[in-house]
N, C-alpha and C positions, 0 to 999 in steps of 0.2 A: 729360597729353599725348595726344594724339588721335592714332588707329591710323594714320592716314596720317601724319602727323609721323615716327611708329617709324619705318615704313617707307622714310620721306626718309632717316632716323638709319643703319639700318640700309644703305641703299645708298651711304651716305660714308664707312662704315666699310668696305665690301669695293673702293669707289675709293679710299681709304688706303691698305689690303693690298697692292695691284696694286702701287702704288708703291714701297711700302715692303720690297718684297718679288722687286725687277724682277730681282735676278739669278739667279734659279731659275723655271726655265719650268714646274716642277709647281706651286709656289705662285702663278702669272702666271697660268695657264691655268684652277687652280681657283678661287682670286680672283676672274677675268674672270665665270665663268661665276655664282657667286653674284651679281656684282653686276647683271649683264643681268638676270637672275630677281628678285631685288628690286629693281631700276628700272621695269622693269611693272609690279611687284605695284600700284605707288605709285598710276598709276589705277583700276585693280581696286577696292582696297583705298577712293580719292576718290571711287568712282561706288558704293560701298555706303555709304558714310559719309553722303553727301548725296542718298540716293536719291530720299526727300520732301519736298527741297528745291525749291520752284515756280521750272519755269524752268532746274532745271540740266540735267538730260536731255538738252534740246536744246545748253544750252551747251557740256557735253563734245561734243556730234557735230560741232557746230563747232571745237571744239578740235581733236580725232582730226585730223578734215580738213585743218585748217589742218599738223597733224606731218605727212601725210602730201606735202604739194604745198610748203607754204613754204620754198625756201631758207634760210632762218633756223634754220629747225631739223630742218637734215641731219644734224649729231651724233647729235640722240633718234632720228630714226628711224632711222639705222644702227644704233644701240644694240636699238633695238624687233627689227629687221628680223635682228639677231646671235642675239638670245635667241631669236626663232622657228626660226631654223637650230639653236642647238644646243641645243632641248630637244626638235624634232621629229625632224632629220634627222640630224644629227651634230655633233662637238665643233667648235668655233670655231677656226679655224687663223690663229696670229699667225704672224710673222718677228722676230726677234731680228739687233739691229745691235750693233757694237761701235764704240765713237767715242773717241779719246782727248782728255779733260781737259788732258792738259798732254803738249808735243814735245820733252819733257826724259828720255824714256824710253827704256833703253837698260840697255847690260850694257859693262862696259870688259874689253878681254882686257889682261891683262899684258906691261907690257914696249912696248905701244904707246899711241900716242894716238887708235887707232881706236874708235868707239863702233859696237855691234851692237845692233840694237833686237829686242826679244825674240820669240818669233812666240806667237800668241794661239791656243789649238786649245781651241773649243766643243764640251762635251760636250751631248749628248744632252739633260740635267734642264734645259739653258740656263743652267749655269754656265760660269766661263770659266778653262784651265787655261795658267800663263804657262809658258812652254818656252822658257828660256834658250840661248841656243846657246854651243857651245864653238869654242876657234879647231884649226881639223883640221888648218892646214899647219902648226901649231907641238906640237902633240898637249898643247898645256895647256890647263886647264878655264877658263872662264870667270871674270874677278875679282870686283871690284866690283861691287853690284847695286844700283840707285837705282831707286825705290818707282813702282811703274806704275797712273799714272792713268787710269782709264777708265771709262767709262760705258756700261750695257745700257740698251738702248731698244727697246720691242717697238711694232708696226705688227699691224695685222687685215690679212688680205692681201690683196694689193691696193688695200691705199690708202700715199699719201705722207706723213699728217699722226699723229703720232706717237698711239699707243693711249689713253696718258694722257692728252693732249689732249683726244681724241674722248672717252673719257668722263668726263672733266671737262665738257668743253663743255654733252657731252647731260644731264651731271645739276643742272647750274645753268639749265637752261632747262627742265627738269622741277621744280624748284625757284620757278621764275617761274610755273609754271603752278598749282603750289600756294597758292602766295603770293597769285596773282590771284584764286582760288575762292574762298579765303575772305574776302577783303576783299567778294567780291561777294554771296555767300553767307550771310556768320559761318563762325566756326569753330565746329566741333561736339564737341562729349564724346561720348567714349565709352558706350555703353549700361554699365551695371554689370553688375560680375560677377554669374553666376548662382549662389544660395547653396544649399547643398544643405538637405533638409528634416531637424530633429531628429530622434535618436533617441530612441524613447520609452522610458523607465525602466520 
């Protein structure tokens, strides 16, 4: 597998994370930040690989150009434009939403047929803590509790289209542009490792 390939592998592994991982804002935010840092690397890593390759020099400068101006691929360059914010100036700042899954969610007080829907209080880490209420003009506790569905969803700030999207989006069109170098190119192997010299007896 050719070092840029890794580097594809390795940036779908920390866009996995992100997901897998959305209801805790320390694993969302460290996540984030691995994956912006290997989603660059990916040309870095495609412009040494094919440095002697005739012809491609210019083709990446047309490439850069086209991430930079194409509508097409607003994702990568928020992605590009994220990772130089938080390796140069500071950490990446999401928003965390809460949405629910299902309108069946609630808490029953005793003795009535009223249902109380629970109230939602976000901590800090961007976990989410449910907080029952009780009934206060009857001074009894809360009864029955039915399973509260909900869903965390983190946004870069200042945009409307959901975090995971945007780096989905940008990593499958970093993925197109891999896909395209080497059909135009060939794919390249890796240089062999370097072996170290015998000891002499």
């Amino acid at each position: 597998m050719s070092y840029v390939q890794r580097k594809l592998r390795e940036a779908h592994y920390f866009c996995d994370e992100i997901y897998e991982n959305r209801t805790s804002r320390l694993h969302v935010e460290y996540n984030l930040s691995a994956f912006l840092s290997a989603s660059r690397s990916v040309l870095y890593v495609l412009s040494a690989e094919y440095a002697k390759a005739p012809g491609f020099k210019k083709w990446l400068e047309d490439k850069q150009r086209v991430i930079e101006l194409d509508p097409k691929f607003a994702e990568l360059k928020r992605l590009f434009d994220e990772r130089a914010t938080n390796t140069h100036t500071k950490p990446v700042n999401t928003k965390a939403a809460i949405k629910f899954v299902s309108k069946v969610v609630s808490v029953e007080r005793p003795g009535t047929s009223l249902w109380v829907p629970p109230l939602l209080r976000a901590r800090a880490d961007g976990t989410v803590e449910v907080v029952h209420l009780s009934d206060s003009s009857s001074g009894e506790e809360s009864g029955k509790t039915k399973t509260v569905n909900y869903e965390v969803t983190w946004k870069f700030e200042g945009d409307t289209e959901e975090l995971i999207i945007v780096c989905t989006k940008g990593l499958l069109q970093l993925d197109n542009i891999v896909s395209e170098c080497e059909r135009k190119f060939g794919k390249q192997s890796p240089p062999p490792s370097p072996t170290l010299p015998k000891k002499e007896k």
